[in-house]
C-alpha positions as CSV (number, residue, x, y, z in Angstrom):
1,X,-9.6,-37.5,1.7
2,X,-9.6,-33.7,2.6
3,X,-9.9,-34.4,6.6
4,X,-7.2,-37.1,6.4
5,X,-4.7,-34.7,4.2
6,X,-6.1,-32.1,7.0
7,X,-5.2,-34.1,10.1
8,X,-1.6,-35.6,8.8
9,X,-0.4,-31.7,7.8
10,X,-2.3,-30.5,11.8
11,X,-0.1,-33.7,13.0
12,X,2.8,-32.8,11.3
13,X,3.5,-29.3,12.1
14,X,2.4,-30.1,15.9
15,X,4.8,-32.4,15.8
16,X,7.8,-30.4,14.2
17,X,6.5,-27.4,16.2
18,X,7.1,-29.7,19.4
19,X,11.0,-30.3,18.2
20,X,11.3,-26.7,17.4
21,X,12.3,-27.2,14.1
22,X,12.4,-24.2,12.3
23,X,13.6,-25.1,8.7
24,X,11.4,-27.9,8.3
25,X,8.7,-25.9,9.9
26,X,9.0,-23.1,7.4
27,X,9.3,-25.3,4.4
28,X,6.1,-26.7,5.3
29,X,3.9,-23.3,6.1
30,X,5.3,-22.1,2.4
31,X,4.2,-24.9,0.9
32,X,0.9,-24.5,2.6
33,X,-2.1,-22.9,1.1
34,X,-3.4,-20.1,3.6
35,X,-6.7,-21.4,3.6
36,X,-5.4,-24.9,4.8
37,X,-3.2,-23.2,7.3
38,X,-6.3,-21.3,8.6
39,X,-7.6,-25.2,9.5
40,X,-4.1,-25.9,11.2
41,X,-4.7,-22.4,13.3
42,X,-7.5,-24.1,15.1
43,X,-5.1,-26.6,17.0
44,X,-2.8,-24.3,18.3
45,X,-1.9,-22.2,21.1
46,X,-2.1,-18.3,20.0
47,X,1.7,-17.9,21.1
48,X,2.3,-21.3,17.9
49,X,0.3,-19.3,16.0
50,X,1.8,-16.0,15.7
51,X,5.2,-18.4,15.0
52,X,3.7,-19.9,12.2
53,X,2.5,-16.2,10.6
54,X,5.9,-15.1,11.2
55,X,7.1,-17.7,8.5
56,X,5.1,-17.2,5.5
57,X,6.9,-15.1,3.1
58,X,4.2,-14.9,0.5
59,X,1.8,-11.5,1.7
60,X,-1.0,-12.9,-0.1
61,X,-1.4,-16.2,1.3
62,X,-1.2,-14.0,5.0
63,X,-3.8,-12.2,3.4
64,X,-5.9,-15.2,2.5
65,X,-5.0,-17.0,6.2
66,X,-6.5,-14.0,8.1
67,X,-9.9,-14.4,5.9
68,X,-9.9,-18.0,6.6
69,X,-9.8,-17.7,10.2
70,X,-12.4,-18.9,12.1
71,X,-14.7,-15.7,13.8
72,X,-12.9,-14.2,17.0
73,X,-9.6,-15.9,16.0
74,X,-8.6,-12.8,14.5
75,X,-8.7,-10.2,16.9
76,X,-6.8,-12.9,19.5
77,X,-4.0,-13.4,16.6
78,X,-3.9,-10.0,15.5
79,X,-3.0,-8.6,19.2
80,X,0.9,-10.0,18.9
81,X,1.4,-8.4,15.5
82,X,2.5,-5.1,14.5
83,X,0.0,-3.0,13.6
84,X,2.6,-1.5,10.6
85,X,2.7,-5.5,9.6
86,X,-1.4,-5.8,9.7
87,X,-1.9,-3.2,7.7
88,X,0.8,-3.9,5.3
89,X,-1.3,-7.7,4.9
90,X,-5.0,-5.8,4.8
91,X,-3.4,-4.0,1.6
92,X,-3.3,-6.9,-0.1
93,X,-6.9,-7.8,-0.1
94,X,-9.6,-7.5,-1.7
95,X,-11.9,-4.9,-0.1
96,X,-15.1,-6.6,1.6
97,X,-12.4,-8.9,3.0
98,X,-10.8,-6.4,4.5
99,X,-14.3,-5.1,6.1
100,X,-15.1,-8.2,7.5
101,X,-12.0,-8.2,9.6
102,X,-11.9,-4.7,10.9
103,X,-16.0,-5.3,12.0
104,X,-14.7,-7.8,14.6
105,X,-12.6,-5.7,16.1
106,X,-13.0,-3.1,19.1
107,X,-13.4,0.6,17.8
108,X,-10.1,1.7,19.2
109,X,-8.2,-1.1,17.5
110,X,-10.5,-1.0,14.0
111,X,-10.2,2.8,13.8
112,X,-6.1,3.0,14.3
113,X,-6.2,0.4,11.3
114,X,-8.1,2.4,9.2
115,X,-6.3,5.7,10.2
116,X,-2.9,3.6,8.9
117,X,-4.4,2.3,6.0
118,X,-2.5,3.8,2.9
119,X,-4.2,2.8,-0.2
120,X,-7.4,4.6,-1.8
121,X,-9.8,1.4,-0.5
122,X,-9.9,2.5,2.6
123,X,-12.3,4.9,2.0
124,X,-14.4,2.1,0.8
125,X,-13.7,-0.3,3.4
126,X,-15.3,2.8,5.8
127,X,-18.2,2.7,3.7
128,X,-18.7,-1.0,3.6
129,X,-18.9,-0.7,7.7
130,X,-21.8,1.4,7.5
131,X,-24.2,-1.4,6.0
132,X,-25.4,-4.5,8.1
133,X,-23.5,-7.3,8.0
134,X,-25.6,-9.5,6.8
135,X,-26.9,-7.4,4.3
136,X,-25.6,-6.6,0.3
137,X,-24.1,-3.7,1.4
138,X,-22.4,-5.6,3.9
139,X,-21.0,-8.4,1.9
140,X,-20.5,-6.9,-1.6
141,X,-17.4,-6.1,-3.2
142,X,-16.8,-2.2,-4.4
143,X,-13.7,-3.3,-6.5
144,X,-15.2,-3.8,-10.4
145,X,-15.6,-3.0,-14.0
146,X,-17.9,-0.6,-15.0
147,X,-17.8,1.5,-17.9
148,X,-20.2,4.1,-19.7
149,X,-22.3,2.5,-22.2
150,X,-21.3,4.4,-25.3
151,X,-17.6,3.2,-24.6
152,X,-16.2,0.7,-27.8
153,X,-15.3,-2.6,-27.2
154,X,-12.0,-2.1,-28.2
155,X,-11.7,0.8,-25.5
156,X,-13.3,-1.7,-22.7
157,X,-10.5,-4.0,-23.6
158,X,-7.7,-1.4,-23.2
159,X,-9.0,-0.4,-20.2
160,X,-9.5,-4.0,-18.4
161,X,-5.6,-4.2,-19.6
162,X,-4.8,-0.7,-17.7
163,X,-6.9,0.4,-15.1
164,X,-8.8,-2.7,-14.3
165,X,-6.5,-5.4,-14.3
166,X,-6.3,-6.4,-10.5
167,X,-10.3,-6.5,-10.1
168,X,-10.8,-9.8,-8.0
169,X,-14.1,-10.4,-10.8
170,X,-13.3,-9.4,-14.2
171,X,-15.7,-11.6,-16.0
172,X,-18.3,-9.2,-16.5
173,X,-18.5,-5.8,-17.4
174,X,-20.9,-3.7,-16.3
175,X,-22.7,-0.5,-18.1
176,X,-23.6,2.4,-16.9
177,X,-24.6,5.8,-17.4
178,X,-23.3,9.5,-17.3
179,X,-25.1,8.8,-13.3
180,X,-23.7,5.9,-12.7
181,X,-26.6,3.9,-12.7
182,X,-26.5,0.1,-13.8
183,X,-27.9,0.0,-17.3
184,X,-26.7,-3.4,-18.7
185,X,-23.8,-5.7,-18.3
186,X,-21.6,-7.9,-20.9
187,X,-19.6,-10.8,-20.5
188,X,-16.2,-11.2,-21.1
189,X,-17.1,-13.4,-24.0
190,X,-19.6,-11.4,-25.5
191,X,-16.7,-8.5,-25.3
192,X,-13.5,-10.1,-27.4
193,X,-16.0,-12.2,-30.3
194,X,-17.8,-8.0,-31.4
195,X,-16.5,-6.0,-34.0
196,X,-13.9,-3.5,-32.2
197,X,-15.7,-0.8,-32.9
198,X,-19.0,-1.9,-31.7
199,X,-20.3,0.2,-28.7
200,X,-21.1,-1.6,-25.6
201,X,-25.0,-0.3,-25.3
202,X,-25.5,-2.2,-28.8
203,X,-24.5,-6.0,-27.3
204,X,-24.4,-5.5,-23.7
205,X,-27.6,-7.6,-22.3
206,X,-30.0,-4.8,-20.6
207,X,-31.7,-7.4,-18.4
208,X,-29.5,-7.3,-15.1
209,X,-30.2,-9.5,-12.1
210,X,-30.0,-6.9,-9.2
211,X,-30.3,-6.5,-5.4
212,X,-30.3,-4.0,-3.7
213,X,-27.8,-2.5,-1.1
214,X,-30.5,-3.6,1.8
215,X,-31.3,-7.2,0.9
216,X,-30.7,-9.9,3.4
217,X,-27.7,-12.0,2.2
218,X,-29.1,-14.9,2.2
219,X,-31.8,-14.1,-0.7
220,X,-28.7,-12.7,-2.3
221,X,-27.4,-15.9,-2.1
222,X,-30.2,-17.6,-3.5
223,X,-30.3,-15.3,-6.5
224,X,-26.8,-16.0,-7.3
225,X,-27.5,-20.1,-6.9
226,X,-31.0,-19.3,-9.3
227,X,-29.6,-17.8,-12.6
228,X,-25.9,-19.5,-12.3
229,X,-24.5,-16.3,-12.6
230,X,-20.8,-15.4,-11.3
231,X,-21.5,-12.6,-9.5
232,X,-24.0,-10.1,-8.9
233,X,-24.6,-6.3,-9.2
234,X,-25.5,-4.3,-6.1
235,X,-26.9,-0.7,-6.4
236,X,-28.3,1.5,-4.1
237,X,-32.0,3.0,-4.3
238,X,-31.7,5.2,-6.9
239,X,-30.1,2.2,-9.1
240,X,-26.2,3.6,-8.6
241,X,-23.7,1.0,-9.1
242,X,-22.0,0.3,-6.1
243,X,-20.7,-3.1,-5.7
244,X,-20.7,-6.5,-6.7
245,X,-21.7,-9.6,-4.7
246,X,-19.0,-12.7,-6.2
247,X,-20.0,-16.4,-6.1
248,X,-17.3,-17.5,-3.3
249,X,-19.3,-15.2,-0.9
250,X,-22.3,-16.7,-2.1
251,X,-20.2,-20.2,-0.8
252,X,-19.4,-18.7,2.3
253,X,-23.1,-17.1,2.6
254,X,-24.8,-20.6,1.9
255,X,-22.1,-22.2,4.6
256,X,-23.0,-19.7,7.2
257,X,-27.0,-20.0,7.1
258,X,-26.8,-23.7,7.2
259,X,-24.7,-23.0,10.1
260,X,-26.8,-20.9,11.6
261,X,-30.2,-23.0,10.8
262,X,-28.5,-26.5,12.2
263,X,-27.5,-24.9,15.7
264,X,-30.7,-22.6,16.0
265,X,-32.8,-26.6,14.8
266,X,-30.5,-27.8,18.1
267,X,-31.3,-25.2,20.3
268,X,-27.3,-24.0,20.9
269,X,-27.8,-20.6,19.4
270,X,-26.1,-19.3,16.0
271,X,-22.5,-19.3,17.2
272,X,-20.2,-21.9,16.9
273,X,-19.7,-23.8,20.6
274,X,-15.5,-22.9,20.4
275,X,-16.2,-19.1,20.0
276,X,-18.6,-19.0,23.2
277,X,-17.2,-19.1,26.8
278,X,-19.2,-21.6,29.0
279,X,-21.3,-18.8,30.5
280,X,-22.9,-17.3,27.1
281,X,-23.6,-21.5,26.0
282,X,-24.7,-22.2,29.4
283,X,-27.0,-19.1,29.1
284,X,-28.1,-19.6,25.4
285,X,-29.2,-23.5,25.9
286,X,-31.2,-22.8,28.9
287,X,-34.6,-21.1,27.8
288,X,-34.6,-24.0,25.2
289,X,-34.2,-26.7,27.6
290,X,-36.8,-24.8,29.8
291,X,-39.3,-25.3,27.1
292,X,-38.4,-29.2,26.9
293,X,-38.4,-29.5,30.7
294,X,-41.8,-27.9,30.4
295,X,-43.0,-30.0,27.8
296,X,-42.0,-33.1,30.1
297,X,-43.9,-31.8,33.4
298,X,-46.9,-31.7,31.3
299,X,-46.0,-35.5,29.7
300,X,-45.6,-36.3,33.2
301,X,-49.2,-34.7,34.3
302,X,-50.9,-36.9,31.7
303,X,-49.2,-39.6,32.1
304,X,-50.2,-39.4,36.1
305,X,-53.9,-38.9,34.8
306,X,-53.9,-42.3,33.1
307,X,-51.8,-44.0,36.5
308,X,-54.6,-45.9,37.4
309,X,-54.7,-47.6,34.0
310,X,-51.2,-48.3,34.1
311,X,-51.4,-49.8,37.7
312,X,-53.9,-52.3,36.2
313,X,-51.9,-52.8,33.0
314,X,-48.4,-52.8,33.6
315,X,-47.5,-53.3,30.6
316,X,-48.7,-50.1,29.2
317,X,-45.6,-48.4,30.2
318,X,-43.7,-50.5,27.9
319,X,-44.6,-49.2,25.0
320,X,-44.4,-45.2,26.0
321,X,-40.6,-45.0,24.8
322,X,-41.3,-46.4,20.7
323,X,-44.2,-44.5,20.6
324,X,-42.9,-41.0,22.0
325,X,-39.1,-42.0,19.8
326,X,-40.9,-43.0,16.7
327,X,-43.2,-39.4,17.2
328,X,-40.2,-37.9,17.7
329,X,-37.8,-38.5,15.2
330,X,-40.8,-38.3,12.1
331,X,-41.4,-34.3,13.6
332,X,-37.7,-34.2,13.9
333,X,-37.6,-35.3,10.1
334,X,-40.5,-33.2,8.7
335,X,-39.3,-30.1,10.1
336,X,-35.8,-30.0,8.8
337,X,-37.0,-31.1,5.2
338,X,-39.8,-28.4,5.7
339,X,-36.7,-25.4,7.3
340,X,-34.0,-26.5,4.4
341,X,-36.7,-26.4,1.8
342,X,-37.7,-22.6,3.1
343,X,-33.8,-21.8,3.5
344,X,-33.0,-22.8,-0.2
345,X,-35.9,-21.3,-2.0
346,X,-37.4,-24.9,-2.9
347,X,-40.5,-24.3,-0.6
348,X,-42.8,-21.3,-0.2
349,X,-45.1,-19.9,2.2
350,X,-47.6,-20.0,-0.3
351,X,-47.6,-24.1,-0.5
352,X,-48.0,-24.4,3.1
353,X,-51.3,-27.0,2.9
354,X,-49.8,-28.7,0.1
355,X,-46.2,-29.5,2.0
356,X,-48.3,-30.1,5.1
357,X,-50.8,-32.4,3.3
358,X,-48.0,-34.2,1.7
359,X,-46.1,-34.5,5.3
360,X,-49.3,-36.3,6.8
361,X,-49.7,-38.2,4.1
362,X,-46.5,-40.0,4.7
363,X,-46.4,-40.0,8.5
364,X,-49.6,-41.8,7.9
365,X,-48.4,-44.2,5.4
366,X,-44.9,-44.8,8.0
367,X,-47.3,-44.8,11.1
368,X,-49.3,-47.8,9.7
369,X,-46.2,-49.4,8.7
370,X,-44.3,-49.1,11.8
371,X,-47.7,-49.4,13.6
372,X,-48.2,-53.0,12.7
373,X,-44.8,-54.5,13.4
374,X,-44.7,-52.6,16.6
375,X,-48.4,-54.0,17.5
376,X,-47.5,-57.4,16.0
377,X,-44.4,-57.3,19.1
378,X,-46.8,-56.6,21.3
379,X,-49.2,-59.2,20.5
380,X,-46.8,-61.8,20.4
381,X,-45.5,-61.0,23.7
382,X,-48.8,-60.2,25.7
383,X,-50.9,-62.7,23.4
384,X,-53.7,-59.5,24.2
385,X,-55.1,-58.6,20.3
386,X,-56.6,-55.0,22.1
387,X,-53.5,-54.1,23.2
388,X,-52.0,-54.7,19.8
389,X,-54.8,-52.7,18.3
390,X,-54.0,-50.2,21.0
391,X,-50.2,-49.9,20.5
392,X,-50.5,-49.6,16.4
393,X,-53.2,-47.3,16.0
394,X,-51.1,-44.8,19.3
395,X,-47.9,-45.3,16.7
396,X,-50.4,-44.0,13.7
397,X,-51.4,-41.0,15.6
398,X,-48.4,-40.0,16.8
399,X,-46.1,-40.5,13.7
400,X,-48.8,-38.6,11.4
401,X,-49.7,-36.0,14.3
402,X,-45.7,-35.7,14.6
403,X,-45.0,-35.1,10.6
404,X,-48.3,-32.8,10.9
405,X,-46.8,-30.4,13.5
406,X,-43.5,-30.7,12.0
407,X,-44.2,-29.4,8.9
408,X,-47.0,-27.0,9.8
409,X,-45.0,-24.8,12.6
410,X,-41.9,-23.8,10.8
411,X,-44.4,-23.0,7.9
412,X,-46.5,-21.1,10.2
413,X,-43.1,-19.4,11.8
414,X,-42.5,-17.9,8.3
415,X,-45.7,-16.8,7.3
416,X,-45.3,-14.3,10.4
417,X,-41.7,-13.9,9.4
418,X,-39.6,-15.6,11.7
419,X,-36.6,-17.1,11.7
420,X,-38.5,-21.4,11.0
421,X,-35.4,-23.0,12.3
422,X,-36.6,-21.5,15.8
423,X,-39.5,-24.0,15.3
424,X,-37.7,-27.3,15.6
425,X,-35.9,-29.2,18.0
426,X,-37.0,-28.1,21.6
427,X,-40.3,-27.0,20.6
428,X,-41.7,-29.9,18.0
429,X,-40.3,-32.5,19.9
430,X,-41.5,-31.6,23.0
431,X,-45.5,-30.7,21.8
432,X,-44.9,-34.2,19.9
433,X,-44.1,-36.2,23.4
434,X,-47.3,-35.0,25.0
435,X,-49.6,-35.5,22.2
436,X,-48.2,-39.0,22.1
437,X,-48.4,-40.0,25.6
438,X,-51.9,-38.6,25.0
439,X,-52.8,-40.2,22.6
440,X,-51.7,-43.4,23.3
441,X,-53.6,-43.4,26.6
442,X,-56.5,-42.0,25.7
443,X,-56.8,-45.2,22.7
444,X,-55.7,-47.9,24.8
445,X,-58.3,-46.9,27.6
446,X,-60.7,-47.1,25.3
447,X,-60.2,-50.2,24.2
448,X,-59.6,-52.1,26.8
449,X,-62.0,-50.4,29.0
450,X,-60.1,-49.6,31.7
C-alpha cells in the first residue's frame, strides 16, 4: 500500500513537473510530508529537485526532507542553495540531525556552515563531529532534560513548561548531580501522579540503562530494542550526562546494519549501488568474485581428477548441478539465520556448538529427505540402484556439510571479532561447491568401483 501511494505521488509530480505546472505542483509538495518527498527526490534530476525545495513553505518539513535524503544526495542538493537559506533550515533541527548532515560534507563547505550558524547548538553540533559516526557519541542527541536531584516535582514541571519545552524527547527526566553525573531518571508519568513537593531523588528510579559515549551503535541499538525503553542516556567516562540516544535513531540504526549485513552477505560492499560510481562497485565486487572464481578452478581441478570416471559414466555429470544448488542454498540459509541471529543479540558466541550442532542436525535431516527423492529420480531414469545410493548419500553430505560450514564460519568470524556477514556469500558458497563435487565423486567411485 505504501509503495503504491509512493509511486502514484513519484508519477504525479513527474508528470506535473513535465507540464510545468507550478500551482498544482506546489499544492502537492505542501501537502507532502518531507519524509515522503525525500522518496520523490530519488527520481529526479538535481536541477527538479532544487524546484521542488524552493516550494515548501513549511521550514520544518525542509528540515525533515534534508534528514530523509538518501547519503550523498545532500551535498549534490545543497550546492544550488543559499548557504544564508541552509542554515536558516539546519536551525530548525534537532541537533544530531544537524551533525549528520554537515559530516558529509567537504571541510570547506561544513566549516562555512558552522561559522554561519546562529543559534547556541552549534557549539554542540562541533562537539558531536568529534565522535565516530557510528558510535554513541556520534548518534546521540545533546538536546534533553536533566535536572539536579534535590529539585521538586513541582519545579521539574515548571521548568519542562519554560526552559525545556522544545526538547525533541521529553518523556523522561533525567537526575543528576551538583557534577552532572547521571544518577537516576523519572518518567513523565511517575512526575505529574507525586505529591508536588516530593523531591525527585525520593521517586526517580536509580537503576539507569547506560552506554557510553564509545559504544558501537549498533549495541546501542540493541539495548534500546532489550528493555523497551524510549530513549537512552549517554555519558562519558566519568558518568557525565551528555546526550541521549531516541528510539527513531534506534529505527534508523537497526535499518542501516541490516543494510550493511545484506550487501556485505552479497559481496557488493556496505554502500548502497546508486551512491557508488561504476569504478568504486566495479572495484568493490572484484576481490569477492576472485575468491568465487578461485573456488571454481579448484571445483574444476577435482572435478578433472575424477574425468575418467565420468568418461565411463556419463551420466555422472548429471547430477553435479542439484547436488552443488541444494549445498548451496542450505549454507546460503544457515549462515544468514546464524549472521541475523549475531546481529540481533538472539545468538552468542558462547552457543557456537549448540547453533552449529542444531544446523547439522537439520541439513542432515533435509539431506536425507531431498537425498531420496533426488536418488529415487535417478534410479528411475538409469534403472542403476548404486548410482541412486551414490547420488542420495552425495546430497546428504553436502546439504549437512553445507549447514555445518554455514553456521560454523560466521560463528567462528565473531569469536575473533570480525564483521560474520564477511563470512557468507562468496566465501560459504564457494568452500560448499568443492566439498560437494568432492564428495560426490569420491562416494560414487566407491561404489560403483570405477
Amino acid at each position: 500500500m505504501h509503495n503504491d501511494r509512493t509511486r502514484i505521488l513519484v508519477d504525479s509530480i513527474k508528470r506535473l513537473l513535465r507540464r510545468n505546472a507550478i500551482v498544482h505542483l506546489r499544492k502537492i509538495v505542501n501537502k507532502t510530508h518531507g519524509a515522503d518527498l525525500s522518496m520523490v527526490f530519488r527520481s529526479l534530476s538535481i536541477t527538479q529537485q532544487l524546484k521542488l525545495f524552493e516550494m515548501i513553505e513549511d521550514i520544518e518539513q525542509q528540515g525533515i526532507l534534508f534528514s530523509e535524503l538518501d547519503e550523498g544526495a545532500f551535498p549534490a542538493l545543497i550546492e544550488g542553495i543559499e548557504l544564508d537559506k541552509i542554515v536558516e533550515v539546519l536551525d530548525h533541527m534537532p541537533t544530531d540531525d544537524v551533525a549528520d548532515l554537515i559530516g558529509q560534507l567537504p571541510k570547506q563547505k561544513s566549516d562555512a556552515i558552522l561559522e554561519m550558524m546562529k543559534k547556541e547548538g552549534s557549539e554542540e553540533v562541533e562537539g558531536l563531529l568529534h565522535y565516530d559516526d557510528d558510535t554513541a557519541g556520534g548518534i546521540m542527541n545533546p538536546d534533553f532534560v536533566a535536572l539536579r536531584e534535590e529539585t521538586t516535582a513541582k519545579e521539574a514541571i515548571e521548568s519542562l513548561q519554560k526552559e525545556h519545552f522544545d526538547v525533541e524527547m521529553p518523556f523522561y527526566l533525567y537526575a543528576v548531580d551538583e557534577y552532572g553525573k547521571l544518577v537516576g531518571v523519572s518518567s513523565l508519568r511517575q512526575l505529574v501522579v507525586v505529591p508536588p513537593e516530593e523531591r525527585l531523588k525520593d521517586f526517580m528510579s536509580t537503576d539507569v540503562f547506560s552506554v557510553e559515549t564509545s559504544m558501537d551503535q549498533e549495541e546501542v541499538a540493541k539495548i534500546v530494542a532489550r528493555y523497551n525503553i524510549l530513549a537512552v542516556p549517554v555519558v562519558d567516562e566519568t558518568n557525565r550526562l551528555v546526550g541521549i540516544v531516541t528510539v527513531d535513531d534506534v529505527i534508523d540504526i537497526f535499518r542501516e546494519e541490516a543494510t550493511e549485513d545484506i550487501l556485505k552477505m552479497a559481496g557488493v560492499g556496505e554502500e548502497f549501488v546508486e551512491t557508488q560510481s561504476v569504478i568504486r562497485s566495479t572495484r568493490i565486487r572484484l576481490p569477492w568474485l576472485f575468491a568465487s572464481c578461485i573456488g571454481g578452478i579448484i571445483a574444476f581441478f577435482v572435478i578433472s581428477h575424477f574425468e575418467g570416471s565420468i568418461k565411463k559414466l556419463a551420466y555422472l555429470a548429471a547430477f553435479i548441478p542439484v547436488i552443488m544448488g541444494m549445498g548451496g542454498n542450505i549454507g546460503t540459509q544457515s549462515s544468514t539465520i546464524v549472521v541475523r541471529g549475531l546481529a540481533t543479540g538472539r545468538l552468542n558466541i558462547r552457543d557456537t556448538w549448540a547453533v552449529v550442532f542444531k544446523e547439522l542436525s537439520v541439513g542432515f535431516i533435509l539431506g536425507a529427505f531431498y537425498g531420496f527423492m533426488i536418488g529415487l529420480v535417478a534410479q528411475l531414469q538409469y534403472s542403476k540402484s548404486m548410482l541412486a545410493v551414490s547420488v542420495g548419500l552425495a546430497v546428504i553430505s553436502s546439504m549437512a556439510v553445507a549447514a555445518l560450514v554455514g553456521s560454523i564460519v560466521p560463528m567462528a568470524f565473531a569469536r575473533i571479532n570480525v564483521d560474520p556477514a564477511v563470512a557468507a556469500g562468496p566465501f560459504v558458497t564457494t568452500a560448499i561447491d568443492i566439498v560437494s563435487v568432492y564428495f560426490y565423486f569420491r562416494i560414487a567411485t566407491t561404489l560403483l568401483g570405477i
